[in-house]
N, C-alpha and C positions, 0 to 999 in steps of 0.2 A: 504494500500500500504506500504510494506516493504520501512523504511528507511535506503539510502542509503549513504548519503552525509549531512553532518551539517554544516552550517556556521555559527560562531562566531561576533559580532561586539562591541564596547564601545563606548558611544557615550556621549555629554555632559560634563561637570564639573567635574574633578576627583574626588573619594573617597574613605578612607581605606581599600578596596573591590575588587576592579577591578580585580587587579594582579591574589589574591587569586579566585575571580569567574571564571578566566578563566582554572585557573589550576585547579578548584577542577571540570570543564564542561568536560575538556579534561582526567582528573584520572577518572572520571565515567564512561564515555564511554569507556574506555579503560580498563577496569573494569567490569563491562557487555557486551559488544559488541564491541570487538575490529576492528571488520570486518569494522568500518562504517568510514568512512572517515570523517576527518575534517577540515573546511579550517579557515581562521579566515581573517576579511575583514579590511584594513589598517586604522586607522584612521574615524572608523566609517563610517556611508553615506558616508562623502567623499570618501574612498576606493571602498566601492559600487558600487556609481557613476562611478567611474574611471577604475573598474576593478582591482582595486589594492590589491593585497589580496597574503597571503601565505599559503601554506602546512603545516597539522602538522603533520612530519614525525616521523617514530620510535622515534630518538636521544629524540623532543620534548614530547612524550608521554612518553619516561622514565621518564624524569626528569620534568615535570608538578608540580612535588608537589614542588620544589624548589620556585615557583611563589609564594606561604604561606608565603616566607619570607620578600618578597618585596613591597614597595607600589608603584603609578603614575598605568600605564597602559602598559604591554609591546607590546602589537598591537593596541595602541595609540587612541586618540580621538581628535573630533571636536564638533564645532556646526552648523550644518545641520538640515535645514528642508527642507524634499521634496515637502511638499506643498506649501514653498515656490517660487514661481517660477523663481520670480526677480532677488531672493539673488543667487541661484542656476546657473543663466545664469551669472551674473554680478563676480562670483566666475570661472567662466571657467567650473562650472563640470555639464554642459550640453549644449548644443548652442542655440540660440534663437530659438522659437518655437518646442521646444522639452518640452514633459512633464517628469519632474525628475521621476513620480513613472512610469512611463512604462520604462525609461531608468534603473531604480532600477531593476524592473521585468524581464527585458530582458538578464541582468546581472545574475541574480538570476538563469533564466532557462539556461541562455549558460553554467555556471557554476554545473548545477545538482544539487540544493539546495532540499532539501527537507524537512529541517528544522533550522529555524531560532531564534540563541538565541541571545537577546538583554540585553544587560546590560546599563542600564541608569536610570534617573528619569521619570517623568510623561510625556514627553515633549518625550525621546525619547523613550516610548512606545506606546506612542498614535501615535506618527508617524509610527512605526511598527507595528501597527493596521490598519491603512491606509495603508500601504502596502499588508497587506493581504489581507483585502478588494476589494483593486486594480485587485491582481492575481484571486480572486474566482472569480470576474464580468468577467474575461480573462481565464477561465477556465485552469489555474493555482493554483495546490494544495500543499500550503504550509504549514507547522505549524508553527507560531510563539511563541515563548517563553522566557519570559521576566525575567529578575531578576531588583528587583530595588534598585537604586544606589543613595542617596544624602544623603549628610551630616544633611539636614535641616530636616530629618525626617519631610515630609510635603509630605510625596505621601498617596493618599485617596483611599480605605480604609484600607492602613497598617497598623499595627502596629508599627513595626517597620525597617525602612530601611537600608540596606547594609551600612556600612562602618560608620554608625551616634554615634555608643558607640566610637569607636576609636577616630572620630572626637574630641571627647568631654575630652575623656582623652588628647589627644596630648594636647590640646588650653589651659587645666590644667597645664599642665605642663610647656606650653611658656609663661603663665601667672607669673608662678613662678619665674624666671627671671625676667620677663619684672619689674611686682612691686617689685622686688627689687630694681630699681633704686627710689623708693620713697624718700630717703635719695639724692638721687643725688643734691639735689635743695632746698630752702624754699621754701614752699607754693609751691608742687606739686602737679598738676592734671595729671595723667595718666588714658588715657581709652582706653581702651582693645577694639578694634571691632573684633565682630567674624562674621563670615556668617551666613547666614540668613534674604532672600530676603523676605518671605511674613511669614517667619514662625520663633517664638523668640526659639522653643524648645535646639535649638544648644548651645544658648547663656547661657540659664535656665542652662542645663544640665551641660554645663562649668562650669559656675558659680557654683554650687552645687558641685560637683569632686574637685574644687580646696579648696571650702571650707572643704574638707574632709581632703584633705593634709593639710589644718591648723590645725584642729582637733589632727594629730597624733603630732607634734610637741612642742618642748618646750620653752617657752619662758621667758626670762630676762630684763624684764621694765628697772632694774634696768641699763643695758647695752642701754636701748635706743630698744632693741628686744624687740618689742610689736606686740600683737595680730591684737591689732586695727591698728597698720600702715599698716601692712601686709592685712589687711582685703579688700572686697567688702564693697563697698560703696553705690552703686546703682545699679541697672539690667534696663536697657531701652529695653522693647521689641517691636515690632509690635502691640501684643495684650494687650499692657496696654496704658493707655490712661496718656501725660506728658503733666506735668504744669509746664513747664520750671521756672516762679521765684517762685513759691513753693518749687520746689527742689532744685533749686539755696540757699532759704535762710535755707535748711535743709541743705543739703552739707556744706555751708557756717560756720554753728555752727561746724560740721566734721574739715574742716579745719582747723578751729582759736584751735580747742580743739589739735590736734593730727597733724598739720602741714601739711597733704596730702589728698587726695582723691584718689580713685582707682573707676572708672566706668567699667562695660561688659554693653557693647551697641552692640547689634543686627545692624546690617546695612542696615538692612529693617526698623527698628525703624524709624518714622518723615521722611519717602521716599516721603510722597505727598507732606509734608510743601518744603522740599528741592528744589524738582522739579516744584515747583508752585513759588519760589524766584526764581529758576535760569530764569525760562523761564520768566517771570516779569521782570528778570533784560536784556530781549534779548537775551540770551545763546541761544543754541542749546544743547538737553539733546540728548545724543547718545543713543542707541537702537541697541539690535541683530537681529538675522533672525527671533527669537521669538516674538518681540516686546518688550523684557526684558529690561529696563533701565541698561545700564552699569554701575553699581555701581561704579568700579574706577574710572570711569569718574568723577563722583559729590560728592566722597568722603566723605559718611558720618559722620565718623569719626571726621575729621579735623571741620567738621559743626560743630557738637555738641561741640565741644573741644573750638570752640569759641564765643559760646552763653556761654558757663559756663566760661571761664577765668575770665570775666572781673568782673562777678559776684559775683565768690567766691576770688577775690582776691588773683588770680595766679600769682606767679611771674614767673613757669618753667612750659611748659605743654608739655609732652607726647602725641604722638597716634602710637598706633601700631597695625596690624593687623595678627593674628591668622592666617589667612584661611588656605594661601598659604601653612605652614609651616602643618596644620592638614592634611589637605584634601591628600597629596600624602604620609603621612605614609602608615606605613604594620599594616596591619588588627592586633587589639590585639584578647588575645583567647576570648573574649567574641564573636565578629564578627567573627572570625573563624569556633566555633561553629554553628552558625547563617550561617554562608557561606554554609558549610556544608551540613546541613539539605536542606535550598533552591537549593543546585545543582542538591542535589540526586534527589530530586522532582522534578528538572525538566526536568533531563534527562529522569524521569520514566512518566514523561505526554507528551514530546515529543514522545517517545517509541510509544506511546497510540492514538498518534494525537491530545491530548487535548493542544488549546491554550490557553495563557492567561500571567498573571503576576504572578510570586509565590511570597505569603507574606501570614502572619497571621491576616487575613479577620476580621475585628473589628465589620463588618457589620452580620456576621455568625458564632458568638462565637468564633473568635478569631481561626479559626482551619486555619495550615497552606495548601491553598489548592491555584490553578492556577486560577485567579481571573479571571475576564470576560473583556478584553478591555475597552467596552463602559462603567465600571464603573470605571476606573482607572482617576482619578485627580489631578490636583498640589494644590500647595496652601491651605492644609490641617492647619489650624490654631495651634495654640502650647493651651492644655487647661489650663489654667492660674491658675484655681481652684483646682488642684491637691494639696494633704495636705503636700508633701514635699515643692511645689514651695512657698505657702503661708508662710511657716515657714520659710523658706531661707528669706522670704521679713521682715517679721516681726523679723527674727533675725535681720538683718542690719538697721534695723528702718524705710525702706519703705514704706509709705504708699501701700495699695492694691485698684487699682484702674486700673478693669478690662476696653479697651475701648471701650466695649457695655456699660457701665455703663454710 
């Protein structure tokens, strides 16, 4: 069946990617098949849900590529799950006893869809896999087609995800700043959180790029500019396993030598310990439509930052977090590149009626091809044993201490 109508959505977390996947879904088409209409749906599911959605007229199909330059999302996002049903009625965007994916579906067909591209992580592809599901049991033929979108580089079995290099350079470079206040204080502890709920790769990779900008620079002891104040000092990931006064009295020696500390801490790092005290102490741990802990809620950052104060004999301590400031840059040319490639592909498997997720498939030699929904995953671990990330540990004097070990 000749497609005739596409719709657009972004759904989830922002990342260096969005802007650019949308404009580079929209230059494609436009590009090969300009006959086919496009609509793009507001704010994700919600829009969906709602009917909320716009045209992309001429004016916008000229100027598509302009989106290249921007980051955040310009036909915006939420967090939506349709198979939610609670969170969906209790949000207003459907009414009691209504089921969200037939109210999706029925939007879908008033509207002429024929084919659907989702840009999100694991979370909102599997929900747009359920959608389609929904329509083929309802003899409704839709294609979906997924591009994927998190900083955490933690979607299973990519290689690598939309907007995750950019992420990593930005957090490099707000790093740059940020430990420059090392001198602000005696005895400073600064730690960096980056994102990274189940997966430390964001953190690594930060970590690694900023060490690189020290690398090119020159330094004067003699002035007080040293290496080592400027340097990492530790990487706390999800996947390595922490002995808080082990590295308290390894830090500790850091400090008394060189007067500061610099931590990158993953914010997924020590999530169970956190949430196993909060709720021991009575709290209530907040959660989304996912069941995702609200990380700003229980601030792992500020935790960590005060298990090590008192330790390493802080007198000024630092927390500052990354995300915000990575996550809605503009894609750099590496993701660019990488945008690219995955649009073209998907506008060419749409074309074809092949659904799936476009990424390069680790599971099938790495070839970038439209993955299979039901093998698409979150929570893809960071592998810790990689020989750059070992050396990054062992430059800093880290022990390596995977936590399968």
């Amino acid at each position: 069946m000749p497609v005739r109508r596409v719709a657009l959505l972004t759904a989830g977390g922002f990342a260096p990617c969005l802007s650019s996947a949308v404009g580079g879904l929209i230059e494609r088409y436009t590009e090969i098949a300009p006959e086919i209409e496009i609509i793009a749906y507001q704010h994700g599911y919600h829009g969906l849900l709602t009917g909320t959605k716009i045209v992309v007229g001429d004016e916008a199909r000229a100027k598509a590529g302009l989106l290249h330059r921007f980051g955040g999302s310009p036909i915006g996002n939420s967090r939506v799950k349709l198979t939610n049903v609670a969170d969906c009625v209790e949000r207003g965007l459907v009414a009691e006893g209504q089921n969200p994916l037939q109210v999706a579906a029925e939007q879908l067909q008033a509207d002429g869809v024929d084919v659907l591209h989702t840009i999100g992580g694991d979370d909102t592809n599997t929900t747009a896999a359920d959608l389609a599901a929904y329509l083929k049991e309802h003899d409704y033929d839709l294609t979906v087609v997924g591009l994927p979108k998190t900083i955490d580089n933690d979607v299973v079995p990519i290689k690598q995800s939309l907007g995750a290099w950019t992420a990593a350079e930005q957090g490099a470079g707000f790093a740059r700043n940020i430990i420059g206040e090392h001198r602000s204080g005696n005895r400073m502890l600064i730690v960096h959180e980056v994102m990274g709920r189940h997966c430390g790769w964001l953190t690594a990779a930060t970590a690694a790029d900023y060490r690189r900008w020290l690398d090119t620079q020159e330094w004067v002891p003699s002035l007080g500019l040293s290496r080592e104040r400027w340097d990492v000092h530790a990487v706390f990931l999800p996947e390595l396993a922490l002995d808080i006064d082990a590295e308290a009295a390894r830090l500790k020696g850091v400090m008394d030598e060189i007067g500061n500390v610099n931590i990158f801490l993953s914010e997924g790092a020590g999530m169970h310990e956190i949430v196993e005290q909060l709720e021991a102490a009575g709290e209530e741990v907040q959660r989304d439509a996912f069941g995702h802990v609200k990380l700003d809620t229980i601030n792992p950052g500020r935790w960590f930052a005060k298990q090590f104060a008192s330790k390493l004999g802080a007198e000024k301590v630092m927390v500052q977090k990354s995300g915000y400031y990575s996550r809605a840059a503009a894609a750099n040319p590496e993701d660019l590149r990488l945008i690219k490639s995955m649009t073209d592909l998907a506008v060419e498997c749409a074309l074809r009626g092949e659904a799936g997720v476009i990424g390069h498939d680790e599971e099938r030699g790495n070839v970038l091809r439209a993955i299979e929904f039901p093998r698409i995953a979150g929570g893809k671990a960071f592998d810790v044993h990689q020989q750059w990330f070992t050396d990054l540990l062992a430059d800093i004097g880290q022990p390596f201490k995977p936590a399968s070990a």
